[in-house]
C-alpha positions in Angstrom: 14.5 -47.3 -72.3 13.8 -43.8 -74.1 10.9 -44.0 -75.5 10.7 -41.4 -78.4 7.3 -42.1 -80.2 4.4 -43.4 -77.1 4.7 -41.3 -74.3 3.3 -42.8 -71.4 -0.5 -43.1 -71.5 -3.2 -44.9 -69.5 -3.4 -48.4 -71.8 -5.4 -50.4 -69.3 -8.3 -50.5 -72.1 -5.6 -52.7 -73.6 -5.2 -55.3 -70.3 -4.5 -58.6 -71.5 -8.0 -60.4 -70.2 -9.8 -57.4 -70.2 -11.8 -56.8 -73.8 -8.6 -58.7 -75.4 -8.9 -62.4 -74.7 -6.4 -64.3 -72.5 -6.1 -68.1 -72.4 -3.3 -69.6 -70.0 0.0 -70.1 -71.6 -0.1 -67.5 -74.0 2.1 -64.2 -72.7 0.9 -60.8 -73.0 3.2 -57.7 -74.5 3.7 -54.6 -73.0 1.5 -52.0 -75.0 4.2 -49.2 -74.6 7.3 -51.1 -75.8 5.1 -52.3 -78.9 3.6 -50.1 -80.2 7.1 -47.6 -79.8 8.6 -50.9 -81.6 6.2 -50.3 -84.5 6.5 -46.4 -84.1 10.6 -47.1 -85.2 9.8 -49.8 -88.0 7.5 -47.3 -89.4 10.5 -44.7 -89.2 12.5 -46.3 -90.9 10.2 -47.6 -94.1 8.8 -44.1 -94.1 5.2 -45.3 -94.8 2.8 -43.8 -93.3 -0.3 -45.6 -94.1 -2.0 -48.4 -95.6 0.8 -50.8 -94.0 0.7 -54.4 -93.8 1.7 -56.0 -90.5 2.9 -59.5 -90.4 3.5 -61.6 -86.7 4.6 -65.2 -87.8 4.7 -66.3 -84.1 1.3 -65.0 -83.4 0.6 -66.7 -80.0 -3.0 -66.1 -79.2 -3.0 -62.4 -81.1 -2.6 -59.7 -78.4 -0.1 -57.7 -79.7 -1.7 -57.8 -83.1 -4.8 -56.7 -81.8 -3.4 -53.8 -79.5 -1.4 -52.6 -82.5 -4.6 -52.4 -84.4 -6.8 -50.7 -82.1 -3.8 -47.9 -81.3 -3.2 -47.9 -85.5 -6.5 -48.2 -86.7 -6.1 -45.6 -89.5 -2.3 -46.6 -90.3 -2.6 -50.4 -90.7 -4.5 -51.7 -93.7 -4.1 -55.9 -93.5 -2.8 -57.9 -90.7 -1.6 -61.0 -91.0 -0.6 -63.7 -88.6 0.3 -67.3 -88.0 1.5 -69.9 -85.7 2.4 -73.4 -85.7 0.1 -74.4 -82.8 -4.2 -74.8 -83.8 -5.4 -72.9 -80.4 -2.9 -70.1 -81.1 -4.3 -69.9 -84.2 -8.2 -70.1 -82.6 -7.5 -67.2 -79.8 -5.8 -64.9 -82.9 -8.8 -65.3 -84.9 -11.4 -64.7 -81.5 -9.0 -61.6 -80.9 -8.1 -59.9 -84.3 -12.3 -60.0 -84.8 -12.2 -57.5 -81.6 -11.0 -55.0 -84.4 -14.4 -55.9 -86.2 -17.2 -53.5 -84.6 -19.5 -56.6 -85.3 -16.9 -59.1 -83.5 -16.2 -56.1 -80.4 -20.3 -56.0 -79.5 -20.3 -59.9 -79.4 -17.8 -59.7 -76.8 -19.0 -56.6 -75.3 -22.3 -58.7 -74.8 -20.5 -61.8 -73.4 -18.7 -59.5 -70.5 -22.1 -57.6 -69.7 -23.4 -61.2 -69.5 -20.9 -62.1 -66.9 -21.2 -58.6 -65.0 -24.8 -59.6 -65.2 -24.0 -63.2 -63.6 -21.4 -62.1 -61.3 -21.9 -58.7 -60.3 -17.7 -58.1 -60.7 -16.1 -55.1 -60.5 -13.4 -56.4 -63.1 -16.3 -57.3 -65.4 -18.1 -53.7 -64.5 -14.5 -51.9 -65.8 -14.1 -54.3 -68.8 -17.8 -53.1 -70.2 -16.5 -49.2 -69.7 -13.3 -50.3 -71.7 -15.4 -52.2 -74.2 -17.7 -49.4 -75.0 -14.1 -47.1 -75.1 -12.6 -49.4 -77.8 -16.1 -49.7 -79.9 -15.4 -45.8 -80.0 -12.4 -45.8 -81.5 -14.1 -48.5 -84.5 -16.9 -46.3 -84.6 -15.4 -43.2 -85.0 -13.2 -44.6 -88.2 -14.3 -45.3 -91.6 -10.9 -47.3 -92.0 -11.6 -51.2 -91.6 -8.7 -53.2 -90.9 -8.1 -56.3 -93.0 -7.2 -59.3 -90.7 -6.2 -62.7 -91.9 -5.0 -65.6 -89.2 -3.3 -68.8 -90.7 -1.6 -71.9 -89.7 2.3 -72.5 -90.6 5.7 -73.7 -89.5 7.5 -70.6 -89.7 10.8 -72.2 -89.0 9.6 -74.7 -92.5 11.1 -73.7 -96.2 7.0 -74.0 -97.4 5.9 -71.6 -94.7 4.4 -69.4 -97.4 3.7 -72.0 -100.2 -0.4 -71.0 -99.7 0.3 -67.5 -99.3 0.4 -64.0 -101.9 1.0 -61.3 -99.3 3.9 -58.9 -98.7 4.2 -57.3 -95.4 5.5 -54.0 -94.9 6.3 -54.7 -91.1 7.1 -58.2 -89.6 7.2 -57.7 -85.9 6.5 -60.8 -83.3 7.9 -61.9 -80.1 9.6 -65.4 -80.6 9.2 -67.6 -78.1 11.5 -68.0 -75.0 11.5 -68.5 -71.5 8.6 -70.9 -69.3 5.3 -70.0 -71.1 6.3 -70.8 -74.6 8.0 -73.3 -76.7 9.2 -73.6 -80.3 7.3 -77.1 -81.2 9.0 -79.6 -83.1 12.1 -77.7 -82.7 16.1 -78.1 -81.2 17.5 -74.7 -83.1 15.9 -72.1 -82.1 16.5 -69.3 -84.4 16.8 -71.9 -87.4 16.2 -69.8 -91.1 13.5 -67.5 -89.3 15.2 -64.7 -91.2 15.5 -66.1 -94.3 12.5 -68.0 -94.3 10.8 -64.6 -94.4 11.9 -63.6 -97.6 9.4 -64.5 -99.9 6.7 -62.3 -98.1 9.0 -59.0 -97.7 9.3 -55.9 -99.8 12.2 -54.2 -100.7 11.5 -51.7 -98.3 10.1 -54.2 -95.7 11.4 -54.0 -91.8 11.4 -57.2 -89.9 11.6 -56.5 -85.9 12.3 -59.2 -83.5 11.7 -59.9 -79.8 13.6 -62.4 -77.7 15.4 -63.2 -74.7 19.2 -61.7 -74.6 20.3 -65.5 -75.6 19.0 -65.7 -79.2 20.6 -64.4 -82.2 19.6 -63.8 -85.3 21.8 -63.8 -88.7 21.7 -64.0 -92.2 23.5 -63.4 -95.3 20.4 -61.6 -96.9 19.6 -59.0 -94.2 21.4 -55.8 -92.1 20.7 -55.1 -88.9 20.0 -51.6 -88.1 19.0 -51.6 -85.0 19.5 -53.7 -81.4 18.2 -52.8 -78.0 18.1 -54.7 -74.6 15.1 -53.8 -72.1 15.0 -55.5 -69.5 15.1 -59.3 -69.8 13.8 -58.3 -73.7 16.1 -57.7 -76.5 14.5 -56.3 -79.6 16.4 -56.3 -83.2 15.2 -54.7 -86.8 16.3 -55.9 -89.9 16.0 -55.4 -93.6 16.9 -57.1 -97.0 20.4 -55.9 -98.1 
């Protein structure tokens, strides 16, 4: 893939496990191909600040929470939900990393194990701790976060909710790690079940395997791309 927006930096401060917290089951993202994937839908609403991010298929956060700490002064509210309680649990203990409150608790919990353990792993995630409290400190921008349980896939996914997102990006699930609970058709309304939080303007991006597709009367597609095993599509209200 051409990557036109993130060149190719050192994102290891990012490592799944690292600062970011990582339960079994839940897959990572790569940092690159997201936040380039944000870098196009932000092309295309031509908004350049104060944005609202939305994942519906949050997992356990990570992609939220990189996004945040690389667009700390372009994202204004992220919001996220999943059908499953302990994806909603990890988001929460993850999207309060972008908290400078929430970061030094779990900057002291990893110098706790360094102390314990005497890792080098836990010795390299206190130096990219202190290197993500920097980028908090060094901002007077405070990102909004917001973490809730829904059945995407449900017509009363939003019933509870006022928001509208200005990006919906998130990485459906597919392959070995993840399942869609409770669910035979895969791709079932997730398009149209999305209208009631979208703006005119909004883009929705998607991420799934090369199998999936994605239709609707309502939207266009203007954009597909396969990398890898990954395909990634962005749509946007007709």
């Amino acid at each position: 893939m051409l990557y036109k927006y993130c060149s190719n930096m050192n994102f290891e401060d990012y490592a799944c496990g690292r600062v970011i917290i990582h339960k079994n089951g839940y897959p990572n993202f790569p940092v690159r191909l997201a936040q380039e994937i944000f870098s196009i839908c932000l092309n295309y609403i031509d908004i350049s600040d104060d944005i609202c991010i939305y994942d519906p298929c949050c997992g356990g956060g990570y992609m939220l929470t990189v996004l945040g700490f690389l667009n700390i002064e372009t994202i204004k509210s992220i919001k996220a939900s999943d059908i499953n309680d302990e994806a909603v649990r990890l988001a929460q203990d993850n999207l309060t990393l972008l908290d400078t409150s929430g970061l030094k608790r779990r900057i002291q919990h990893i110098n706790d194990m360094a102390t314990l353990h005497n890792k080098t792993s836990h010795i390299e995630a206190l130096d990219s701790g202190k290197r993500l409290l920097d980028i908090l400190e060094n901002t007077d921008h405070q990102i909004q976060c917001e973490v809730f349980r829904t059945d995407i896939l449900s017509r009363n996914a939003f019933v509870n909710q006022n928001f509208k997102a200005d990006v919906v990006f998130t990485d459906v699930p597919y392959g070995n790690l993840v399942v869609w609970e409770n669910r035979n058709d895969k791709k079932a309304n997730l398009l149209d079940n999305l209208i009631p939080i979208l703006k005119k303007s909004s883009v929705v991006a998607i991420c799934s395997d090369k199998s999936q597709i994605f239709k609707s009367d309502y939207f266009i597609r203007l954009k597909k791309q396969i990398i890898g095993k990954r395909m990634f599509q962005i749509f946007k209200l007709i």
